[in-house]
N, C-alpha and C positions, 0 to 999 in steps of 0.2 A: 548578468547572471543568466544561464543557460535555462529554457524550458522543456521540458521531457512530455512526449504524451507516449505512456504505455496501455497495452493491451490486455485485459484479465484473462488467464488461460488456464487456468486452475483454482479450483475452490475446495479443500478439505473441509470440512467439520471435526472442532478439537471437542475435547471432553467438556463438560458444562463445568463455571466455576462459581463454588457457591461463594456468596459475600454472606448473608445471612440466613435464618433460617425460614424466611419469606422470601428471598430475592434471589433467584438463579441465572445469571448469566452465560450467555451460549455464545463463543466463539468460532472463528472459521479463518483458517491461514488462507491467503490468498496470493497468488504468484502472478506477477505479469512480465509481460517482454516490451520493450522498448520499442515502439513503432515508426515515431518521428524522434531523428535528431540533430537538427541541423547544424548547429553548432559539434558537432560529434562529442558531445559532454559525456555518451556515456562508455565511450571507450576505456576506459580505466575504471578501478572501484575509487566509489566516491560516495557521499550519503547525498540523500536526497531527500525531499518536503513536501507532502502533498498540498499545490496548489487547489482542488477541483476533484470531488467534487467536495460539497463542503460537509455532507454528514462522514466522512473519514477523518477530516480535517481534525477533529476533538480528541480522537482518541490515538492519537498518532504520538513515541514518542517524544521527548524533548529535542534529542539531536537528529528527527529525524530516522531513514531507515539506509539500510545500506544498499549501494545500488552494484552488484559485480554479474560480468558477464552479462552483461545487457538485462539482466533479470533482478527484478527487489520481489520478496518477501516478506509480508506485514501480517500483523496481525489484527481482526477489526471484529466488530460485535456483528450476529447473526444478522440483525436486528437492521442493521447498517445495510442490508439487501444488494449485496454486491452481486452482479451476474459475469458468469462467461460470457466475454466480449465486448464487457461495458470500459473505455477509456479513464484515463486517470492520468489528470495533469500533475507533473511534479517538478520543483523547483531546485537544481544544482545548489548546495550550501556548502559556502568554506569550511 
């Protein structure tokens, strides 16, 4: 099974979503690009798993995110403190 380490190269801020009327959670799309891949796993689209680090780990789909054009797009809690330029190991799934 192929390992992917991509790059954070975008950060939005999505609209806050309420669960209750005490609890507001604040998301943020985050975009990366494929930096190492030595196996070339990510030449084709394929989904992909975040191995690393492990507070994205939780809120990651079930199948995983889709990986096309060298680029995935997820979606992860504010909170999760992802930065531009921070790595992100992910794991090629059948």
């Amino acid at each position: 099974m192929a390992e992917i380490i991509a790059l954070v190269i975008s950060i939005d801020p999505l609209a806050p979503f309420k669960v209750s009327d005490d609890l507001v959670l604040e998301f943020v799309n985050v975009t990366a690009l494929v930096r190492d891949d030595p196996e070339n796993a990510a030449a084709d689209n394929c989904r992909v798993q975040i191995i690393e680090p492990h507070n994205l780990i939780k809120n990651q789909p079930p199948g995983g995110y889709i990986l096309a054009n060298r680029h995935v797009q997820m979606t992860c809690a504010k909170s999760a403190k992802v930065q531009i330029g921070q790595e992100i190991k992910f794991r090629v799934v059948p």
